[in-house]
C-alpha positions as CSV (number, residue, x, y, z in Angstrom):
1,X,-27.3,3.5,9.5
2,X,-24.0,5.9,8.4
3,X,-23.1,8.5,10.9
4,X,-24.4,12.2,10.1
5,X,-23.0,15.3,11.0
6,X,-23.8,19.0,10.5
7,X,-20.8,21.2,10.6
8,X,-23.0,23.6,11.9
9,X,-24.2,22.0,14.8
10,X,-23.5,22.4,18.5
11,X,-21.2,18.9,19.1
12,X,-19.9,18.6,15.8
13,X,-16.1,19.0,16.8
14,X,-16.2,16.2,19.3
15,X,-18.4,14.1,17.4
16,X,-16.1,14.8,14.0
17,X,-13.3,14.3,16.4
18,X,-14.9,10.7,17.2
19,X,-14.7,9.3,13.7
20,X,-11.3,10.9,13.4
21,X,-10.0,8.7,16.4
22,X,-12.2,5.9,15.9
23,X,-10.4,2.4,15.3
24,X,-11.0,-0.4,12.7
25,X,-7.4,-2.1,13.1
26,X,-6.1,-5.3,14.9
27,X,-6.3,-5.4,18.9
28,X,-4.0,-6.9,21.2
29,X,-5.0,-10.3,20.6
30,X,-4.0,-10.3,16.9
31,X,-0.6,-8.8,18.2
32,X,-0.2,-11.8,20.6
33,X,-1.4,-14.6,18.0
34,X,0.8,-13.1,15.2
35,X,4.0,-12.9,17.4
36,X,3.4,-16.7,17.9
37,X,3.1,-17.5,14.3
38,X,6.5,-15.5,13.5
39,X,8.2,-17.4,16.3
40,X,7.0,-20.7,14.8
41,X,7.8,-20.2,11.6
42,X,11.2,-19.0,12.5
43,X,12.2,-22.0,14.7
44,X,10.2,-24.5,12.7
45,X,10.4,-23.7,9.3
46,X,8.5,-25.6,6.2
47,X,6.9,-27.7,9.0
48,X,5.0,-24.5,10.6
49,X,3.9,-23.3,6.9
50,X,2.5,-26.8,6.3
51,X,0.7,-27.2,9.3
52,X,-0.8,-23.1,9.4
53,X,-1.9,-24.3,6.2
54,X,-3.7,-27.0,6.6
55,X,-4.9,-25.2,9.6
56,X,-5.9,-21.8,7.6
57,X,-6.8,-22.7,4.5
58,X,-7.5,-26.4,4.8
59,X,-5.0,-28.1,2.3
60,X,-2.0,-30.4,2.3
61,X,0.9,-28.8,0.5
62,X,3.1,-31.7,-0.1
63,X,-0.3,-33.0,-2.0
64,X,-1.4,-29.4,-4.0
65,X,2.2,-28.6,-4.3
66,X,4.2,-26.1,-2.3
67,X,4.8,-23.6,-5.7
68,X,3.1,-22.9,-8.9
69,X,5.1,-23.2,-11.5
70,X,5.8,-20.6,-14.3
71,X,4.7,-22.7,-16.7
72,X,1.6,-23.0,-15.1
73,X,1.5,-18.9,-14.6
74,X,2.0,-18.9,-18.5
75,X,-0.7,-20.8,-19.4
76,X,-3.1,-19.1,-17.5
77,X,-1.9,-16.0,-19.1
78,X,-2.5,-17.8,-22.6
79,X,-6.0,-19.3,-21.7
80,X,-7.6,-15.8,-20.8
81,X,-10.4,-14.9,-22.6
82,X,-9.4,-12.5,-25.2
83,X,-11.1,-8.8,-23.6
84,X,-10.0,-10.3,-20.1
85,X,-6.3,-10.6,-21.2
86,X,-6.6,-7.0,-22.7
87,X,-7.5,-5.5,-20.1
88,X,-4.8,-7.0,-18.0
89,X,-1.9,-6.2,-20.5
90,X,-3.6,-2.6,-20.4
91,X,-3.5,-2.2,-16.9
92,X,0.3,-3.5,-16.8
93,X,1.5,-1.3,-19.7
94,X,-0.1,1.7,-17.9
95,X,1.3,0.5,-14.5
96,X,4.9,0.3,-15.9
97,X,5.0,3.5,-17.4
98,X,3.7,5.5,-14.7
99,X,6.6,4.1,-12.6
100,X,9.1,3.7,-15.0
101,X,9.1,7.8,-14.7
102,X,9.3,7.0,-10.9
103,X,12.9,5.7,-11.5
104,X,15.4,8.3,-9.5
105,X,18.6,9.4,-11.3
106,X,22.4,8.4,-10.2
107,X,23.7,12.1,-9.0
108,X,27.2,13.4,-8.6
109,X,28.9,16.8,-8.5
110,X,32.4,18.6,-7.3
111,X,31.8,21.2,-4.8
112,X,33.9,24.6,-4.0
113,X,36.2,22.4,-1.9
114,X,36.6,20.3,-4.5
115,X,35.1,17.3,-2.9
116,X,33.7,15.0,-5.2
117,X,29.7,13.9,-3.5
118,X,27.0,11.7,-5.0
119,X,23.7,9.3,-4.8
120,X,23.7,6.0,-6.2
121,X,20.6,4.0,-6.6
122,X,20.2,0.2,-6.6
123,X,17.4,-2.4,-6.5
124,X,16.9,-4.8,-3.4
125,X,18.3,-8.0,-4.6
126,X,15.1,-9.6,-3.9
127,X,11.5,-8.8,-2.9
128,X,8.3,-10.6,-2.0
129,X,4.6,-9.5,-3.0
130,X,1.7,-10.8,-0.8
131,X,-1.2,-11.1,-2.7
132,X,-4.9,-11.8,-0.8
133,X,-6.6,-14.8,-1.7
134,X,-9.3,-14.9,1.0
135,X,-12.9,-12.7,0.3
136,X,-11.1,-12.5,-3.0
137,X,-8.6,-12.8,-6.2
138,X,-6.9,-9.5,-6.7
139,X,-4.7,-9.8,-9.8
140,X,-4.7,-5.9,-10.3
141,X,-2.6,-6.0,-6.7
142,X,-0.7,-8.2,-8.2
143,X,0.5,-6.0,-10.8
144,X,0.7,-2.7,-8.3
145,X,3.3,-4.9,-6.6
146,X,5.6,-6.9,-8.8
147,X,5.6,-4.3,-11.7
148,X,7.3,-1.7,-9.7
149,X,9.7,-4.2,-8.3
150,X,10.7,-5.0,-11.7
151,X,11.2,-1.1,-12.9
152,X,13.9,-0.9,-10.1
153,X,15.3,-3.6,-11.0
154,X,15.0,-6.4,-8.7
155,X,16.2,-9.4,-9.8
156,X,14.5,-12.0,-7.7
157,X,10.6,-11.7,-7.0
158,X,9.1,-13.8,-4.6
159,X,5.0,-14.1,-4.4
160,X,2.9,-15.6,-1.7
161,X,-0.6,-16.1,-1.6
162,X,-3.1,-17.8,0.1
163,X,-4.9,-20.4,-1.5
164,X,-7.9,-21.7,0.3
165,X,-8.6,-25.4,-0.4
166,X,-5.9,-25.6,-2.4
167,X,-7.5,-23.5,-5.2
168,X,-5.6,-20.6,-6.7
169,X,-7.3,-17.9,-9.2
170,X,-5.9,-18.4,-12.9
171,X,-5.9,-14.5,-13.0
172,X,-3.9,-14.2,-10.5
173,X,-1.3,-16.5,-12.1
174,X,-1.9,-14.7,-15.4
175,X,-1.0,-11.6,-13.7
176,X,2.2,-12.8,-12.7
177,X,3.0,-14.2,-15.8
178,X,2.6,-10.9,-17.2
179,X,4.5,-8.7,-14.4
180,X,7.5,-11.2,-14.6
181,X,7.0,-13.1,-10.9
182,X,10.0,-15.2,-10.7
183,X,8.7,-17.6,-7.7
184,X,5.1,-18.4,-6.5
185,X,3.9,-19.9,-3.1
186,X,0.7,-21.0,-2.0
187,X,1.1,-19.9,1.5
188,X,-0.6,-17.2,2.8
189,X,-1.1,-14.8,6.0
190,X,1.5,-14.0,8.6
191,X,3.2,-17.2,8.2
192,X,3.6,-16.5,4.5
193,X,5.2,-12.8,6.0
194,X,7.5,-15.0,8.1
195,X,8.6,-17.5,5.5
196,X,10.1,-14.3,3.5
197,X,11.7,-12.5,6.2
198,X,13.0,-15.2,8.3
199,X,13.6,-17.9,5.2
200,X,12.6,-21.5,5.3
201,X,14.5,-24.8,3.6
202,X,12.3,-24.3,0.5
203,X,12.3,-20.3,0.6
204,X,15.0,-18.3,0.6
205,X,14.2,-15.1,2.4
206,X,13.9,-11.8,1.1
207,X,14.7,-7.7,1.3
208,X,11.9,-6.0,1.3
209,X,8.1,-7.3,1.6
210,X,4.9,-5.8,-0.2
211,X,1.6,-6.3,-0.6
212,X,-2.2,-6.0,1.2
213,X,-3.4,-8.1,3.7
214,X,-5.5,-8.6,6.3
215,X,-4.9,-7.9,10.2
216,X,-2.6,-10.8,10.7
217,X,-0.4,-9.9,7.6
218,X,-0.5,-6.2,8.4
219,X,0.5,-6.8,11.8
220,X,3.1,-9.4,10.7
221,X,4.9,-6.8,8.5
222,X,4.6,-4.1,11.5
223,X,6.4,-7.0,14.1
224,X,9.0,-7.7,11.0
225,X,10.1,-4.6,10.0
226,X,13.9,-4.4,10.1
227,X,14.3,-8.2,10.1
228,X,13.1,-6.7,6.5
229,X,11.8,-3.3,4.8
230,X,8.2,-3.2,4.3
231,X,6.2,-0.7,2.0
232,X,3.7,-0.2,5.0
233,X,1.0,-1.4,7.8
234,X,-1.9,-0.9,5.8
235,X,-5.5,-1.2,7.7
236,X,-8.6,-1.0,6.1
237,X,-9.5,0.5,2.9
238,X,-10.9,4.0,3.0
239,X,-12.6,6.3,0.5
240,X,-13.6,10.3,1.0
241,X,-15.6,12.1,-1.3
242,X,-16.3,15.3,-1.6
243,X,-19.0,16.0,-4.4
244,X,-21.7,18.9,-4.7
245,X,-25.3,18.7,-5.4
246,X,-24.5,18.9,-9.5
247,X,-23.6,15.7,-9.2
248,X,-25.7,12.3,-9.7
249,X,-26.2,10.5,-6.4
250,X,-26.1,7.4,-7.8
251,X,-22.6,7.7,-9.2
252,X,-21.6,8.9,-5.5
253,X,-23.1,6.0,-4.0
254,X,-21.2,3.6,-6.5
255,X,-18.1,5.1,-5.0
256,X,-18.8,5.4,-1.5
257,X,-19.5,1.0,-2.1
258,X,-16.4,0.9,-4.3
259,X,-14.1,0.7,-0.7
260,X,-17.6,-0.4,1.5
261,X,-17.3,-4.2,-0.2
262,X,-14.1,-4.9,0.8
263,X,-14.4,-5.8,4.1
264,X,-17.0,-4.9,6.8
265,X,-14.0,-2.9,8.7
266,X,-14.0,-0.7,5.4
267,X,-15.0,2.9,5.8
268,X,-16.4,5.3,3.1
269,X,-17.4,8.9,4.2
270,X,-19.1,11.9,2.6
271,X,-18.8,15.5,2.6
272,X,-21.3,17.9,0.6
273,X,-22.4,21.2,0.9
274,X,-25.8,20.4,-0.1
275,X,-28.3,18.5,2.2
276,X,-31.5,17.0,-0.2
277,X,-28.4,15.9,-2.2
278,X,-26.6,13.9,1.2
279,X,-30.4,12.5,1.8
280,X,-30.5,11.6,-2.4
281,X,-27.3,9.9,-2.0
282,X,-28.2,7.9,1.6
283,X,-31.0,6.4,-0.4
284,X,-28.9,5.6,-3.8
285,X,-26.9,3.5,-1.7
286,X,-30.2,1.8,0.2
287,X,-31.0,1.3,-3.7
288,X,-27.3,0.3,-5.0
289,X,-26.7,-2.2,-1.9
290,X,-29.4,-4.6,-3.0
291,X,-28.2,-5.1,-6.3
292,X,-24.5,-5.5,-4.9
293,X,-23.6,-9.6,-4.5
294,X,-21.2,-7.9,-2.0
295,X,-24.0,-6.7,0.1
296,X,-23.3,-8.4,3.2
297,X,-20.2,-6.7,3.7
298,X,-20.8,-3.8,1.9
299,X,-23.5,-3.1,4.1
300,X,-22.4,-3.5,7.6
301,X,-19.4,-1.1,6.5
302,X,-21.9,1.3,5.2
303,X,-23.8,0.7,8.8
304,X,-21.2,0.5,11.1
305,X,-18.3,3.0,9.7
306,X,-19.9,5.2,7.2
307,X,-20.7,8.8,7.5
308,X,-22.3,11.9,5.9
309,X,-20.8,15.4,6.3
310,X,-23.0,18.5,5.5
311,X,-20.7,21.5,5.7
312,X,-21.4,25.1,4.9
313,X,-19.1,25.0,2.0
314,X,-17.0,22.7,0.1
315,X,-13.7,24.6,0.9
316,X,-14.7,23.8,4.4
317,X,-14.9,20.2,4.3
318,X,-10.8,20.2,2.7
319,X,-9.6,20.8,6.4
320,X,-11.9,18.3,7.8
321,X,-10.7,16.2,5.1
322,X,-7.2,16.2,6.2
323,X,-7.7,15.4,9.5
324,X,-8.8,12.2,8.1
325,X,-6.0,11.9,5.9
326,X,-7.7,9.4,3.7
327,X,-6.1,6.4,2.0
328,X,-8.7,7.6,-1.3
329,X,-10.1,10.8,-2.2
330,X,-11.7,11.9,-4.6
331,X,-13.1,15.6,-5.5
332,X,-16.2,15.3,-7.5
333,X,-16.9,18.6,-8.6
334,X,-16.7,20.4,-12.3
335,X,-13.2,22.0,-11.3
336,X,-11.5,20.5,-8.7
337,X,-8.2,22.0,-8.8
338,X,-8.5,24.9,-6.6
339,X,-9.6,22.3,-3.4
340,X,-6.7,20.1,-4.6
341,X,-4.6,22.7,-4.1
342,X,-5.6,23.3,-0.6
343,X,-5.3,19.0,0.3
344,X,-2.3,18.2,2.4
345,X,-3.0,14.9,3.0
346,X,-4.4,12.1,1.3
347,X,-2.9,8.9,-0.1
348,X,-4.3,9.3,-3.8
349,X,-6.1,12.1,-5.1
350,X,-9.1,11.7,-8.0
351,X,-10.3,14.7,-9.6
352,X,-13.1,15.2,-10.9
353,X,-16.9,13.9,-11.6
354,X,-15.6,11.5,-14.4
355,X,-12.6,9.8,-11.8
356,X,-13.8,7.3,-9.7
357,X,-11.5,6.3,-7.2
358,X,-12.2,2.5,-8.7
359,X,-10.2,3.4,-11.9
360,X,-7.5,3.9,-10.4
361,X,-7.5,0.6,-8.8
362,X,-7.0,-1.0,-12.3
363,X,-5.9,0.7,-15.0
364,X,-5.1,4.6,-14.6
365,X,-1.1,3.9,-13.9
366,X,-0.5,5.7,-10.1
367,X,-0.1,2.6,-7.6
368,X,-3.6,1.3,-5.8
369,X,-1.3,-0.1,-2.5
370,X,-1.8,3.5,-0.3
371,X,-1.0,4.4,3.3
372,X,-4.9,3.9,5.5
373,X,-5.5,4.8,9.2
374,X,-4.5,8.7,8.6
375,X,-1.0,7.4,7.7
376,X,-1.1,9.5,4.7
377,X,-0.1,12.6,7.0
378,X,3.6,10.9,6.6
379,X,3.8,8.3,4.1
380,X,3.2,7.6,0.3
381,X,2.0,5.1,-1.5
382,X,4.0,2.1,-2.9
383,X,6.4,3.2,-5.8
384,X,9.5,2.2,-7.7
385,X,11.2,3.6,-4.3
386,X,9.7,0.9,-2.1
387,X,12.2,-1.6,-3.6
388,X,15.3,0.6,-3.9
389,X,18.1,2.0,-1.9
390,X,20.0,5.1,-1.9
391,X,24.0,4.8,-1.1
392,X,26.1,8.1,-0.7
393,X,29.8,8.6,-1.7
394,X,31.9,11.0,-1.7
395,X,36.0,11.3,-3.0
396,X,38.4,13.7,-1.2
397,X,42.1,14.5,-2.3
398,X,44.4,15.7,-0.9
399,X,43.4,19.1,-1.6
400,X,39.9,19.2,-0.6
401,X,40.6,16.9,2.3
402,X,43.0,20.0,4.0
403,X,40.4,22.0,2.9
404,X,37.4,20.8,5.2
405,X,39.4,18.3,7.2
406,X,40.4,20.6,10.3
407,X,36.3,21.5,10.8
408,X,35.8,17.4,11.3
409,X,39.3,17.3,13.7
410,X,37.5,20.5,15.7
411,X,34.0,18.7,15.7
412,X,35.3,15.2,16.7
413,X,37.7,16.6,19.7
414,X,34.5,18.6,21.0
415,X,32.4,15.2,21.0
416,X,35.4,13.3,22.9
417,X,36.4,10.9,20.0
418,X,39.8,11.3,19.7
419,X,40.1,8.3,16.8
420,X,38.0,10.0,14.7
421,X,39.5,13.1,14.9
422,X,43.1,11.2,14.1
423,X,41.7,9.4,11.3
424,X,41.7,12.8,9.7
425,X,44.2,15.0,11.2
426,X,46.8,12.3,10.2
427,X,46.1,12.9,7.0
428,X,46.7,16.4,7.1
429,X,50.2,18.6,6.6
């Protein structure tokens, strides 16, 4: 059964403090096998994804064939059933617009001195999008990950997924068709991670690296980054919910499972202010479970990580709430602004009773890949800025060089670097 707390009982900080603290991430071991499989990949190449393959997902490559070809991607795009292929070109139009106003502006200006500063921006030459292919075929991440990449103008995009006996998902192809994939692989977990950081015969490496995973890839990216730039370590999904007693409780419990079936490490947690409506919504999701084909997991997330908050009031629960600093929240209440105001942290905010969090994992526009483990007290979610860099100038003359030159001459002689301090004052009468 979920955890159930009373703000108002005796222990309630330490036990809140508990689930706070508690841990659903990968454990030493996963560290030490996924530091192998980087190392093997790098000094072995093609030869370690082949083998981890046939290892992991039980399939010969040279036999299934290493990539998918676009013409392949295309005509699963054009073999979609008709309200299937809607949907998706929905989802992508909606996706692209949403961070297409994302896109940061070139800057420049002449200060007092007259020294002429600026910000350029630039898309990474090339990026690479990991796409699960395990418990199941996510197409929508697919189009959370390359889309973006596109608006900032990447020019080469790399996908890898895994593909279990050699079988990938034509949605998943269709949705790269659509978002403009430029290369797929059929390799999958942290040797997939290591193929486009490190670069094999076959793959050229890439810049930056996307894209949900499970432990092994999330720990993969963690052990890569600066061999590469990642978008994040993302754990496992998480959804908060603050709703009243106006609400129906079997709408609640639909969210609360929304994040439950994706893995059993999932975690979905309630706050309300009401208790006969906590105890109507515990038994909507005894009720909603059965009918789930994703029970199994669904429910030992439920069992094992979920919890129900009663608190005095719902302005209350907002601080608990940050503590958490859920990956998903949503406030289901008739006017949810003035608690949204008071949220610090959370990775993506839904407001209202009509704004389930599982809308936005398709078709509302902001991006579904979001920080989890309380890493939404300091990151964001992936955007258009994930797959862009910023480069400074500035343009002295001769003028504004005298100007604010002697300040750097000063600064440099007091840190005991006289080259830097005559790389200007030579330059000055």
């Amino acid at each position: 059964m979920p955890l159930r707390l009373d703000a108002s009982d005796t222990g309630f900080a330490d036990a809140f403090a508990a689930l706070v603290d508690a841990r659903r991430e990968s454990d030493a071991d996963v560290s030490r096998d996924v530091a192998a499989i980087l190392q093997r990949v790098r000094t072995e190449g093609d030869a370690a994804l082949h083998a981890l393959t046939l290892q992991f997902d039980r399939h010969d490559l040279d036999a299934t064939g290493w990539r998918v070809s676009a013409e392949e991607c295309r005509a699963a795009l054009d073999g979609l059933d008709t309200e299937l292929r809607i949907a998706l070109e929905l989802a992508a139009a909606r996706i692209g617009d949403f961070h297409a106003r994302q896109k940061p502006q070139d800057s420049e200006s002449v200060d007092s001195a007259g020294v002429r500063l600026g910000s350029r921006w630039r898309g990474v030459d090339a990026a690479g999008v990991y796409v699960p292919g395990g418990r199941a075929a996510y197409p929508s991440s697919v189009l959370m990950n390359a889309i973006p990449a596109k608006v900032a103008g990447v020019e080469r995009l790399v996908m890898v997924t895994p593909t279990p006996g050699g079988e990938v998902n034509p949605l998943v192809l269709a949705a790269a068709s659509l978002a403009g994939v430029d290369e797929v692989w059929r390799v999958g977990g942290a040797q997939a991670i290591a193929a486009l950081a490190y670069g094999t015969d076959r793959i050229t490496p890439v810049d930056v690296v996307t894209g949900p995973g499970n432990a092994w890839v999330a720990e993969a990216k963690r052990q890569l980054y600066g061999v590469v730039g990642i978008d994040m370590v993302a754990g496992p999904s998480e959804i908060v919910v603050v709703a009243d007693g106006a609400n129906d409780p079997d709408w609640i419990a639909a969210d609360l499972l929304s994040q439950a079936e994706h893995d059993p490490t999932s975690q979905s947690i309630l706050f309300t202010d009401d208790v006969g409506f906590a105890d109507r919504v515990a038994e909507a999701v005894e009720r909603t479970l059965a009918t789930l084909s994703t029970e199994a997991t669904a429910r030992t997330s439920w069992n094992d990580n979920g919890a129900i908050v009663t608190v005095p009031a719902l302005t209350e629960a907002i601080r608990l709430v940050d503590r958490l600093a859920p990956e998903h929240l949503e406030l289901a209440v008739a006017d949810p602004q003035p608690l949204f105001d008071k949220v610090r942290h959370a990775g993506s905010v839904f407001l209202g009773r009509h704004t389930p969090e599982a809308v936005g994992d398709y078709v509302a526009g902001p991006n579904h890949v979001l920080p989890t483990g309380r890493r939404a007290r300091f990151s964001s979610g992936l955007s258009v800025l994930d797959f862009m860099k910023r480069t400074s100038f500035l343009a002295c003359d001769e003028s504004s060089l005298a100007k604010i030159g002697p300040a750097a001459v000063a600064l440099a002689g007091a840190e005991g670097l006289p080259a830097h301090a005559l790389s200007v004052g030579i330059r000055l009468k």
